[in-house]
C-alpha positions as CSV (number, residue, x, y, z in Angstrom):
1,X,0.0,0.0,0.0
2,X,1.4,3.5,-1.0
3,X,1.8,5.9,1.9
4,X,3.0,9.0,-0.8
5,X,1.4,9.9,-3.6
6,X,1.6,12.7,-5.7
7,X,-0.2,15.8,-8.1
8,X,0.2,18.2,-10.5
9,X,-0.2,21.2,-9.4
10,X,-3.0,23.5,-12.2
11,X,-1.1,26.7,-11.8
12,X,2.3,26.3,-11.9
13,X,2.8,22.7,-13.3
14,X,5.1,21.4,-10.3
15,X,4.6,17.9,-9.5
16,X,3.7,17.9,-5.4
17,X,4.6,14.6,-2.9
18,X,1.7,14.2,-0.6
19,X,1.3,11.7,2.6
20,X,-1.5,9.1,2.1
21,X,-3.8,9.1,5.0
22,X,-5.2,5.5,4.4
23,X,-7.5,6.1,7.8
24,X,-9.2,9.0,6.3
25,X,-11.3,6.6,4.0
26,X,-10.9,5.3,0.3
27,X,-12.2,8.7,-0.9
28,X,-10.8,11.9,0.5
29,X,-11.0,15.8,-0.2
30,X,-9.2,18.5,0.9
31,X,-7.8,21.9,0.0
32,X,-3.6,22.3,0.4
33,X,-2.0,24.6,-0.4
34,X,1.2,24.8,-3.6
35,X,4.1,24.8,-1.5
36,X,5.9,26.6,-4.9
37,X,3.2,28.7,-6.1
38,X,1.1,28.9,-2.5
39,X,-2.0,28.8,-5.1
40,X,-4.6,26.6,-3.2
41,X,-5.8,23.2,-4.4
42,X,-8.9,21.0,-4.3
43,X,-6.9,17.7,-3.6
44,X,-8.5,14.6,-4.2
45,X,-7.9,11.0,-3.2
46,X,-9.2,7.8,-4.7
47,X,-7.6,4.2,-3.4
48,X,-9.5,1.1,-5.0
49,X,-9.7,-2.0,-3.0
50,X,-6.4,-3.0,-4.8
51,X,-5.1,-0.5,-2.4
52,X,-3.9,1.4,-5.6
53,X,-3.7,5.1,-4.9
54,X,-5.1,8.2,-7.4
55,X,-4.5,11.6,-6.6
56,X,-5.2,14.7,-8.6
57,X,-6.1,18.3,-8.0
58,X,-7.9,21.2,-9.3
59,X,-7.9,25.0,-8.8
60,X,-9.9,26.0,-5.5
C-alpha cells in the first residue's frame, strides 16, 4: 500500500509529494495549499480495494 502519492499542481505545473492518509477513507477531499506557487488546491484522493492510490487536484 502506497503511503506518498503525488499531483500536478493546475497553476504552476510542479509535480507535489503528498502523505496518504489510508484512515481518512478510500475517498478523500481536501484543500492544500502549492508549497511553490502557495496557489490553493482542491486535492482529491481515490484508493481502489487493490489498495492502488489516485491523486489529482484542481484549482480552488
Amino acid at each position: 500500500m502506497q503511503d506518498e502519492a503525488f499531483y500536478i499542481c493546475d497553476a504552476c505545473g510542479e509535480e507535489i509529494v503528498v502523505p496518504v492518509d489510508l484512515s481518512q477513507g478510500s475517498r478523500q477531499q481536501y484543500v492544500e495549499d502549492c508549497p511553490v506557487c502557495c496557489r490553493p488546491n482542491v486535492v482529491h484522493v481515490e484508493i481502489d480495494e487493490d489498495g492502488q492510490v489516485c491523486v489529482w487536484a484542481e484549482p480552488e
